[in-house]
matplotlib code that plots the C-alpha trace (Angstrom):
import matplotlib.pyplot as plt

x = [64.2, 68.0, 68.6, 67.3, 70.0, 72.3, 71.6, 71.4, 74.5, 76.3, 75.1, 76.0, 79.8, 79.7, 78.5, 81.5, 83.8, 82.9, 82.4, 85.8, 87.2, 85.4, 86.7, 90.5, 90.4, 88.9, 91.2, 94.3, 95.7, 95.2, 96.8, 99.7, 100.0, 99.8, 102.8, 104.9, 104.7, 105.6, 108.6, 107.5, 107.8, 104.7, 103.7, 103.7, 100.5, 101.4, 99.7, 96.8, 97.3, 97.2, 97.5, 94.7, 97.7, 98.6, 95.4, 94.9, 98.0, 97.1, 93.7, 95.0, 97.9, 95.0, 92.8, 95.5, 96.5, 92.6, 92.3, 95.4, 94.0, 90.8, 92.5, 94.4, 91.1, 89.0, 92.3, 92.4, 89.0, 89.1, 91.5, 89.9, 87.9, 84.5, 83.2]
y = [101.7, 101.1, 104.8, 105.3, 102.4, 104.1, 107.5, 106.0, 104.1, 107.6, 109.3, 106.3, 106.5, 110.3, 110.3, 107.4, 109.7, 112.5, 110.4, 109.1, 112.5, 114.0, 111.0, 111.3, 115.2, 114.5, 111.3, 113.2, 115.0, 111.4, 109.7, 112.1, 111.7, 108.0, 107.8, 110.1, 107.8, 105.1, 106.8, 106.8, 109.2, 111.9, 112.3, 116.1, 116.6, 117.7, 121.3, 120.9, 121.4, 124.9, 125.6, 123.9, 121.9, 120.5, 119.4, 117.2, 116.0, 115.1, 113.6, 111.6, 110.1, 109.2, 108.1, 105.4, 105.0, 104.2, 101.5, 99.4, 98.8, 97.8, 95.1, 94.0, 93.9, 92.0, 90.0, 88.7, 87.8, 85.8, 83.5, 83.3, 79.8, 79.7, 79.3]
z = [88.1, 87.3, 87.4, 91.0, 92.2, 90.0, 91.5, 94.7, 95.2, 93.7, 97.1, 99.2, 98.1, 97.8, 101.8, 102.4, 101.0, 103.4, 106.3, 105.6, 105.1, 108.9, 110.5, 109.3, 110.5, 113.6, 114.9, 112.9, 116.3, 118.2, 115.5, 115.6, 119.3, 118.8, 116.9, 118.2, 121.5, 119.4, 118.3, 114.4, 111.9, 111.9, 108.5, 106.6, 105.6, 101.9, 100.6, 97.8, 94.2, 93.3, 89.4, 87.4, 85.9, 89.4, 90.3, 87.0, 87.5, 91.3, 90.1, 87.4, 90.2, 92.2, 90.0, 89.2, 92.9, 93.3, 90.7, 91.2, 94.8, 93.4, 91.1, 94.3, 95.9, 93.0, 92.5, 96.3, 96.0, 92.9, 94.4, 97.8, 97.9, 98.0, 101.7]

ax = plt.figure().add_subplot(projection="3d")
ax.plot(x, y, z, "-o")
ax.set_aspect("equal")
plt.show()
C-alpha cells in the first residue's frame, strides 16, 4: 500500500513540475512586457548545459539551490506558533 502513495505522490510532483514549467513559457512574453513598463531589468534567459560535465554541474547547483529553500521553508514553519 505504501508503494502506491509512494508512486503516487512521485507523479503528483512530476505533473507540478510540468505544469509549473507550461505556465512560466506561456506568461514569459507578459511577464517581459510587464517589466519593461515598469522600467526593470528583463532578465537573459541563460542557454542549457551542453557538455555532460555542465549539466552535472548545473544539477548539482540546483539541487543545492532546491534544498536550502526547503530548510528556509521547514525552518519558518517550525517557528510559526501553532494556530
Amino acid at each position: 500500500m505504501n508503494r502506491h502513495f509512494t508512486d503516487a505522490r512521485y507523479y503528483f510532483r512530476r505533473g507540478l513540475e510540468h505544469l509549473y514549467t507550461g505556465v512560466v513559457e506561456e506568461t514569459a512574453p507578459l511577464r517581459r512586457q510587464l517589466l519593461e513598463a515598469l522600467g526593470r531589468e528583463v532578465d537573459t534567459e541563460k542557454p542549457e548545459p551542453q557538455t555532460p560535465r555542465e549539466r552535472v554541474e548545473h544539477g548539482a547547483r540546483r539541487a543545492a539551490t532546491q534544498s536550502r529553500r526547503a530548510v528556509r521553508r521547514v525552518r519558518r514553519r517550525v517557528r510559526q506558533p501553532e494556530q
